[in-house]
C-alpha positions in Angstrom: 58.2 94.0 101.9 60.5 91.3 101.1 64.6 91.8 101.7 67.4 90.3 101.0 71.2 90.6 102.8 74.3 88.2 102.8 76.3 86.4 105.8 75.1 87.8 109.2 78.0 86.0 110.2 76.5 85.6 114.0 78.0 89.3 114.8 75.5 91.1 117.1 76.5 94.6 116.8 76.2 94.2 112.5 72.7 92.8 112.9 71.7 95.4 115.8 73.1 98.8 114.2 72.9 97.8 110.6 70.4 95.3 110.2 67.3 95.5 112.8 67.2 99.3 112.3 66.0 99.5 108.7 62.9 96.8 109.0 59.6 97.6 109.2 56.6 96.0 110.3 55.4 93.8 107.9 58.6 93.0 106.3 60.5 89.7 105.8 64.2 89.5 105.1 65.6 86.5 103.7 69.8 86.5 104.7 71.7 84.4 101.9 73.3 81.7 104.2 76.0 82.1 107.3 73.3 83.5 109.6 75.5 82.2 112.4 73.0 79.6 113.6 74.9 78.2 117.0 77.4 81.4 117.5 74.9 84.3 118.6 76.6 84.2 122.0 78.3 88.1 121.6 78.8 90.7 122.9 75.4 92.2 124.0 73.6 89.0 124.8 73.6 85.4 124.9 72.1 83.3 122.0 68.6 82.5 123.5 68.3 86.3 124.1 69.3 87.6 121.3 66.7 84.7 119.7 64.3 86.7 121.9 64.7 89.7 120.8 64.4 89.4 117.0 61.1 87.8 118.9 60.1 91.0 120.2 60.7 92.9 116.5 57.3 93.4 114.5 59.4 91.8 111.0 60.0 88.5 110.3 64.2 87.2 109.7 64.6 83.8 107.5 67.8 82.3 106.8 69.4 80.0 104.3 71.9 78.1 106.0 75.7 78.3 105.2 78.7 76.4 105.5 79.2 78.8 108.9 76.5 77.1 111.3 77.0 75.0 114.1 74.9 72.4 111.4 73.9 69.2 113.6 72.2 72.1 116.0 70.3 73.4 113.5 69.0 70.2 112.3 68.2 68.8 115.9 65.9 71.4 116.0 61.8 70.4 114.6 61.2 70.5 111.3 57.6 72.0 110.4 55.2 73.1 108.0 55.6 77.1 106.6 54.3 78.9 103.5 54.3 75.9 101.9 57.7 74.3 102.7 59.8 72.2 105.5 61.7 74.9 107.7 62.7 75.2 111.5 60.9 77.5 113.5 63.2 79.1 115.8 60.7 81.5 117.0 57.8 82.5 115.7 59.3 85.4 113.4 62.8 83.7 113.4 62.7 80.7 110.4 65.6 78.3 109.1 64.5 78.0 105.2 65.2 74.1 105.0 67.6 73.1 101.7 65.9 72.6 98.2 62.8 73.6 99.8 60.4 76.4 98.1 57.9 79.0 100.3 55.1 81.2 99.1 56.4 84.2 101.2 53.7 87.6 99.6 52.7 85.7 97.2 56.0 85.2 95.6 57.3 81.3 95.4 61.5 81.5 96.5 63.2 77.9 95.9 66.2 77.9 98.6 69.5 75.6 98.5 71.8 76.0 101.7 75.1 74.8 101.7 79.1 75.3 100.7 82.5 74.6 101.7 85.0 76.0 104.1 88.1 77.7 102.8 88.8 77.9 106.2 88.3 74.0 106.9 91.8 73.4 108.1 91.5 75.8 110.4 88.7 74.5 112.3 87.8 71.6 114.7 85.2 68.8 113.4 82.6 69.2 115.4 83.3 72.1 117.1 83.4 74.5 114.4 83.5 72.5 111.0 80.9 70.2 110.7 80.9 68.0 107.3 76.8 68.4 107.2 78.1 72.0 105.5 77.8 70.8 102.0 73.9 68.9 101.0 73.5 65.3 101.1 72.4 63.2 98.1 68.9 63.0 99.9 68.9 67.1 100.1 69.7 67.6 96.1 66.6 64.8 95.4 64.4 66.7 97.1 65.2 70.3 95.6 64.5 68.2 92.4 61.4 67.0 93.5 59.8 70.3 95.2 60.9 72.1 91.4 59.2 69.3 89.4 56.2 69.5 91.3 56.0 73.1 90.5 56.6 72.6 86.5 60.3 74.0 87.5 58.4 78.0 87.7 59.4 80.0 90.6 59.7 83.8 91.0 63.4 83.9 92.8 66.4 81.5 93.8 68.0 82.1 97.3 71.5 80.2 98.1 74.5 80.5 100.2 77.1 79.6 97.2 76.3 80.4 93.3 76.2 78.7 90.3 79.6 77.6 88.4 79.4 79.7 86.0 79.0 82.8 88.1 81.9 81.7 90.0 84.3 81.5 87.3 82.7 85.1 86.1 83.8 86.2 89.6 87.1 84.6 89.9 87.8 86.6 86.0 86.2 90.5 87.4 86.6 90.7 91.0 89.5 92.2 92.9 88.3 90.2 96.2 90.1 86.9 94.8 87.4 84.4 94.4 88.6 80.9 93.8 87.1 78.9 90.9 88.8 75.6 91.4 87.8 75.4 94.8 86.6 71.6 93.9 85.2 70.6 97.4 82.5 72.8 96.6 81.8 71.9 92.9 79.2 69.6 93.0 77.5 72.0 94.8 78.2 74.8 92.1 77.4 72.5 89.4 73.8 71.3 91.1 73.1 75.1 90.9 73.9 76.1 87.7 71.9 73.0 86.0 69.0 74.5 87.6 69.6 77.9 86.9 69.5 76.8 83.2 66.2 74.4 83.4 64.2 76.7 85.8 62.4 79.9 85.1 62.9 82.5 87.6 63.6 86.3 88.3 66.7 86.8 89.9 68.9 84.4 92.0 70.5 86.1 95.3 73.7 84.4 97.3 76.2 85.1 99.5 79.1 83.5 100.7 81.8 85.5 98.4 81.4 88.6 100.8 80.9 91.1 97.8 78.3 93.2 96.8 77.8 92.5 93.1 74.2 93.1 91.3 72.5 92.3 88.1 75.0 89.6 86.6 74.2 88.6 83.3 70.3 90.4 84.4 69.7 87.6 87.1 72.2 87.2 89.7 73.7 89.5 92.8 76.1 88.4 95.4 74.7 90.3 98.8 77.0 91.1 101.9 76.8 94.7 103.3 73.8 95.8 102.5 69.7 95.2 102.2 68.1 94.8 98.8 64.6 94.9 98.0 63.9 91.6 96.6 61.7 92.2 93.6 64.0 95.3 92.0 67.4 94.5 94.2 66.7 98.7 95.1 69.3 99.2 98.3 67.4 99.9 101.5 70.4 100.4 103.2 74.3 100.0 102.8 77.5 99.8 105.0 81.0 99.2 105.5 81.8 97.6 108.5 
């Protein structure tokens, strides 16, 4: 079965009580962006380990990167062929989905763009923990055109860390959390997605990043945090409140 869930947020006990528990064999969750990807160091085991344990489940956990990885990390790491797209293998069931790339994961095609900005920037060290890879190169929006063209702009579902402008401004007008629109750092990236929200035809488009949970906007798009959706009918599988 294919899932969905927001930021991970690198916090071992979330993943290990609320996460892990509800896969099944078989299944592949996809986590909207902020997997954590150079922080796993916690407080039941270091990174590597905790690497080798997701190793050890019989599921498969791909992630969308965020503006919360440790980014020149992830992109030391090889990049390789999977289901039809550039990724990083981490381990064999572990899988960085690579920016504007698309997958065939059950026979569904998923086009994923990574990315956003820190609110938080001024708080954090370059380098350390801010790193201004967060936000896609020009080369990185070319080739999410590219990988759409060549498939006549069709795919089933859009996966991203941040959302389209226009679902950020509906956001900042509905929801009690706050959300920013003018937060103009992140805006080309915001802009990017909602031109191809209105060119491409897809299902539904999943993100995270706002740390909400808010389905079925406008029929196509749900911001995911503390919970696992079904991908194909956004059904929770499981919700909670940490």
């Amino acid at each position: 079965m294919l899932l969905v869930t927001g930021d991970t947020h690198a916090e071992q006990y979330k993943y290990i009580e609320c996460i892990s528990p509800y896969l099944h064999k078989h299944d592949t969750l996809i986590i909207a962006g902020d997997f954590g990807y150079g922080w796993w160091d916690g407080e039941f085991l270091p990174q590597e380990m905790f690497f080798d344990f997701i190793a050890s489940r019989p599921y498969t956990v791909c992630f969308v990167d965020g503006n919360h990885e440790v980014h020149h990390k992830l992109n030391e790491l090889p990049v390789m062929d999977w289901n039809g797209g550039k990724a990083h293998i981490i381990r064999h069931n572990l899988i960085h989905l690579m920016r504007g790339e698309i997958y065939n994961i059950e026979g569904k095609k998923i086009f994923v763009m990574g990315g956003g900005y820190s609110l938080d920037k001024d708080w954090r060290t370059p380098g350390i923990s801010w790193f201004p890879e967060e936000m896609p190169s020009e080369a990185e929006y070319l080739n999410a055109e590219a990988n759409l063209l060549k498939n006549d702009n069709r795919v089933d579902y859009i996966i991203t860390h941040t959302c389209p402008t226009k679902i950020v401004e509906y956001l900042s007008s509905v929801s009690a959390k706050g959300v920013n629109k003018n937060v103009f750092d992140e805006r080309p990236l915001n802009d990017f997605l909602q031109n191809i929200c209105e060119r491409v035809d897809f299902k539904h488009h999943y993100f995270g990043h706002f740390h909400m949970d808010y389905p079925d906007m406008f029929g196509k798009y749900t911001a995911i945090y503390n919970c696992i959706r079904r991908l194909d009918n956004g059904k929770i599988i499981h919700r909670w409140d940490l």
